[in-house]
N, C-alpha and C positions, 0 to 999 in steps of 0.2 A: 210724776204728777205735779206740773207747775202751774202756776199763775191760774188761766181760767179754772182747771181743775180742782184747786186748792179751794181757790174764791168759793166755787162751789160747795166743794166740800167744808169749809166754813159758814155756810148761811145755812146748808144742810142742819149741820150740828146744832148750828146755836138758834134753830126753829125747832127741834125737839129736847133743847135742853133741859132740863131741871136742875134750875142756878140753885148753888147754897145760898144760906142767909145770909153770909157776909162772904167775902171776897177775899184770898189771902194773894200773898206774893212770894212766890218760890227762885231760889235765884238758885242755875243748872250752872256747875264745869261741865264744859262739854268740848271733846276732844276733836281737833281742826279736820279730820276729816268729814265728822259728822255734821257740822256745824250747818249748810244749809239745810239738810235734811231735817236737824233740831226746829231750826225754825218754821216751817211747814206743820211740823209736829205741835211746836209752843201754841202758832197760829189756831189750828183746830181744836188743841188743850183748852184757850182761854177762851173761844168760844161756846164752847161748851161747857164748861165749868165758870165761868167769869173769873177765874185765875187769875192772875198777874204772873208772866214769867220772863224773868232777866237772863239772859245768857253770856258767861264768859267764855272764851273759847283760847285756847291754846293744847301745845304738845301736852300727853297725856304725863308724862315726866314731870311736865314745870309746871300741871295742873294740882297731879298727887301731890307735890313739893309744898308746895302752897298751902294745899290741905294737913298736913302733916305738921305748917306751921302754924296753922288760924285761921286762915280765910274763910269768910263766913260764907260758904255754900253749904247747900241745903239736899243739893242730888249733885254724884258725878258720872255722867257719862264719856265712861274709860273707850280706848279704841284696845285694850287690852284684861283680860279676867284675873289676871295677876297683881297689880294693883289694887282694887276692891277687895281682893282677899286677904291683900299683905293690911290693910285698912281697916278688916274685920277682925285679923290677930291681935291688933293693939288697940279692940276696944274704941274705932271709930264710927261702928255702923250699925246703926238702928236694928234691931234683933227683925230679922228676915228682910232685910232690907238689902240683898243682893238679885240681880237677874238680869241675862241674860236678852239685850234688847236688840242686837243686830247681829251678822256673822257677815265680816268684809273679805273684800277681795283688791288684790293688788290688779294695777295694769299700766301697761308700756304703752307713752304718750309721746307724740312727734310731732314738732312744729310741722313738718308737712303735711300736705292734704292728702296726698299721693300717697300710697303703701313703699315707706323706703327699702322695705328686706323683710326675710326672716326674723321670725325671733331673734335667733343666734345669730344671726347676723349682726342683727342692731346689738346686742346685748355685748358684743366679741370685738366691736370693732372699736379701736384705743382711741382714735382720734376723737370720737364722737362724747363732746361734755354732755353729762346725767347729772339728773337733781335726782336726788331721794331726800328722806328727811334722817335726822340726827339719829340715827339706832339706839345715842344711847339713851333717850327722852322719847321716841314714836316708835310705837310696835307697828308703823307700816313701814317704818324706815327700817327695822331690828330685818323686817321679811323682806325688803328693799338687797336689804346689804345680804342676807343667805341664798338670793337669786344669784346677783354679782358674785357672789363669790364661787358659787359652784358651776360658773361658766366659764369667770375667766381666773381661778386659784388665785395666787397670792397677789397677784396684780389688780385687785378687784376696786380698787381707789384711784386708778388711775382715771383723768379727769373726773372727778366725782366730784360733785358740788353738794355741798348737806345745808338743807334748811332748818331751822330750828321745830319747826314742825311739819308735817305733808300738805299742809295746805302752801306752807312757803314755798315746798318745793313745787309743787304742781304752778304756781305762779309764776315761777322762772322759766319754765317749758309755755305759758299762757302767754308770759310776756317778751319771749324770743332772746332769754338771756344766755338760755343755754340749749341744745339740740332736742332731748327726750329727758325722758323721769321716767322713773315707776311710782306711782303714786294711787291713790284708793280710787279702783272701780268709779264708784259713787260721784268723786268730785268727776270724773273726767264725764261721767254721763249728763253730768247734768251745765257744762261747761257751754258757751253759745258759738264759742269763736271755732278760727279754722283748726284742727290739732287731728292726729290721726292717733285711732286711739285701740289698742290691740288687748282683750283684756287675757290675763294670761293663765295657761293649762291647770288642771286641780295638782298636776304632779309636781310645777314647779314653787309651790310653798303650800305649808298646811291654812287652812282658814283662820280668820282673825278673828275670834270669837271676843265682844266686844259686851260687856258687862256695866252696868250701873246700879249703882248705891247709894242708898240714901241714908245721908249721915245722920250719925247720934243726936246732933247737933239741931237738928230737924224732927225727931221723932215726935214731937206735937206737932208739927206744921202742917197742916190737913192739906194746904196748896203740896206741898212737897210730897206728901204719899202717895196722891192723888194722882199726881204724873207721872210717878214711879210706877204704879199702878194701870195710868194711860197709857204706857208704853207697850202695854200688853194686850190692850183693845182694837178691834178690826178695822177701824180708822186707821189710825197708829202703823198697826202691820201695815196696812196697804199703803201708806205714806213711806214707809221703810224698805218693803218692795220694789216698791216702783222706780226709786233712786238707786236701785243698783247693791241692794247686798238680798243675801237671806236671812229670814225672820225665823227663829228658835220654833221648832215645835210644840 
């Protein structure tokens, strides 16, 4: 659901909203996959709520990092449930302040228009450079790299190009640096240009089950629960839908 649909869905909102008295600002990590999909979301948030909402976006790795150092966010939305948890051991997240607000999906992306092969084909064949992103900072690069490796074994880096985040990586397939990526469902669905875009089997990786928290740091911040909170509203879902993952039950 983009542009006209959003629009709408934005005047929607914020013609039956019931604004607070005052208006806070919540400032979201939000992990490079998710990132246009956040904003669509922020969009109909602060409509509706007169909110204020800031997004930073990078790998979910350099975002926990961050967080772990100081960084004054308020919500993070992880591309992975293991972070948030590791987050909630050491006493950084608002008492019920974890859930579960997307489940992604990897997919094989090709500079051509045209269907080049098989899966296993594209996936086997050594010549061909791949972006994925960094495994050891993006749980869609970690599921990036268990695809590669269980097609072609120990050879699984051969041309392999690592972005520092999936959104880098899907860049370099966007911008004809490199042949294909496996990159997140989501960004490739919602991408304008020419790319051929295969998304791939339930057998060949488990789902990314994609989790947000909202920090300690935040537990007054009414903007900040409050999205935490939007994230789980029917708007919300069908904003999170529509781009290409599934919505938590």
């Amino acid at each position: 659901m983009r542009y006209a649909a959003i629009l709408l869905v934005v005047l929607l909102a914020a013609a039956g909203a019931a604004r607070p008295a005052m208006a806070e600002r919540v400032t979201v990590a939000v992990a490079a996959n998710f990132l246009t999909t956040a904003r669509d979301v922020a969009a109909v948030f602060s409509a509706q709520t007169g909110h204020e909402v800031d997004l930073v976006h990078g790998s979910t790795g350099k975002l926990f990092a961050q967080i772990r150092a100081g960084a004054p966010f308020d919500v993070f939305l992880s591309a992975d449930a293991a972070r948030p948890a590791r987050l909630r051991e050491v006493g950084e997240v608002a008492e019920g302040g974890i859930a579960t607000y997307a489940i992604g999906r990897l997919a094989l992306v090709h500079g051509e228009r045209t269907k080049p092969g098989t899966l296993d084909e594209i996936l086997a064949r050594p010549s061909l450079r791949f972006a994925i992103a960094d495994p050891a900072v993006a749980p869609y690069g970690a599921a990036a790299r268990d695809v590669l490796r269980a097609e072609r074994g120990a050879t699984w880096q051969s041309n392999v190009v690592m972005g520092e985040s999936v959104g880098q990586a899907f860049t370099f397939v966007a911008t004809g640096n490199v042949d294909a990526g496996l990159v997140a469902l989501a960004q490739a669905r919602t991408f304008e240009g020419d790319i051929w875009v295969l998304e791939l089997p339930d057998a060949r990786h488990a789902p990314i089950q994609q989790d947000a928290a909202l920090l300690k740091r935040a537990a007054a911040n009414p903007a900040a629960r409050a999205f935490l909170e939007f994230l789980s509203a029917p708007f919300a879902r069908q904003i999170i839908s529509d781009a290409g993952y599934e919505v938590p039950q």
